[in-house]
C-alpha positions in Angstrom: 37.9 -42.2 -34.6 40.8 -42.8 -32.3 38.4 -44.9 -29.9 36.8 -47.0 -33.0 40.4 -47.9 -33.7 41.0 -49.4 -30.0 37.7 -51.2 -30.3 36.1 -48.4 -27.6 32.3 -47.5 -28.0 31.2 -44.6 -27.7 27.9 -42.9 -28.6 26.9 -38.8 -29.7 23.6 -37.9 -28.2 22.4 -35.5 -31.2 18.7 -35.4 -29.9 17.6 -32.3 -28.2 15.0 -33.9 -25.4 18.3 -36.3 -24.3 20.7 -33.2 -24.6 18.7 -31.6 -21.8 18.6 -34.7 -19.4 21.5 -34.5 -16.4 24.3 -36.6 -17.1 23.9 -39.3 -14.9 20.0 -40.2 -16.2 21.9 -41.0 -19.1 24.8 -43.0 -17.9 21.5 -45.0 -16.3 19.6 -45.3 -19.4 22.4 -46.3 -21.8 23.5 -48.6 -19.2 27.0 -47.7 -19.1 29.4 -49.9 -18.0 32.6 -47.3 -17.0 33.1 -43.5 -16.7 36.3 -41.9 -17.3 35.7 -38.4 -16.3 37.5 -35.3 -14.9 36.7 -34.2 -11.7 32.8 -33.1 -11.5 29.6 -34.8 -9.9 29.0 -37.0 -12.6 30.5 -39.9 -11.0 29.9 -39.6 -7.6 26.0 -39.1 -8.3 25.9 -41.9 -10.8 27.5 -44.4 -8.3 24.1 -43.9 -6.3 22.1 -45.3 -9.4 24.3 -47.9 -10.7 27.1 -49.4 -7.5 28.3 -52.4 -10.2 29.5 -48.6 -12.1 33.0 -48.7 -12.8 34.2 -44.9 -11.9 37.6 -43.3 -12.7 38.3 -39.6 -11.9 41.4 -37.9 -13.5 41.8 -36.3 -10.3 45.9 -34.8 -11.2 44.9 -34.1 -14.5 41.8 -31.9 -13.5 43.8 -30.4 -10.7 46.5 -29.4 -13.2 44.5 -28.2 -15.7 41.7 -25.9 -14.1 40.0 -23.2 -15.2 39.9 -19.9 -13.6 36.4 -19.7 -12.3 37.0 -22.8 -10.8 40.0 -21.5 -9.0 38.5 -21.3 -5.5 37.4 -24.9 -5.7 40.8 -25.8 -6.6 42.3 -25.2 -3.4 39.2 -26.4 -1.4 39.9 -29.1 -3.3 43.6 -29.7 -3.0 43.1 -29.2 1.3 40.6 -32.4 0.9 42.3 -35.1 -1.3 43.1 -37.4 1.6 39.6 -37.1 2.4 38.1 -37.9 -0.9 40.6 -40.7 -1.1 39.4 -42.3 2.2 35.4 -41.6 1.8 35.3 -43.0 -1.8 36.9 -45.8 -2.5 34.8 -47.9 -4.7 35.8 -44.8 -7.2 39.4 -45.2 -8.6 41.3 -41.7 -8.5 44.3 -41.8 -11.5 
């Protein structure tokens, strides 16, 4: 409702044959414009269908607010950011 209000679109995949497709076949057939998204895959694998994809990672955010099983990754993680920085730039870290 929030986004409506902004003027954002969004869209709710309630079918079950699209609920099973990866993420980033659907980013392609929708034809979406912009991902904002925490830190997974999704955009970093999506930028190899779509370059013109806009990509923003909420990289503090998702290194703030882990989970526990992903605890190990964390601080693989944390030891790379420079890295990640450097190697993708196109995508905009905030």
């Amino acid at each position: 409702i929030e986004l409506k209000k902004k003027g954002i679109k969004d869209k709710k995949i309630k079918d079950n044959f699209l609920n099973n497709l990866p993420a980033e076949l659907i980013i392609k057939i929708f034809n979406t414009k912009k991902i904002i998204s925490s830190f997974s895959t999704t955009p970093f694998l999506s930028k190899i269908f779509n370059d013109k994809l806009k990509c923003y990672i909420l990289y503090d955010y998702s290194m703030k607010h882990t989970i526990y099983s992903f605890e190990d990754n964390h601080n693989r993680l944390k030891n790379v950011k420079k890295k990640f920085f450097n190697t993708f730039k196109d995508i905009n870290f905030i």
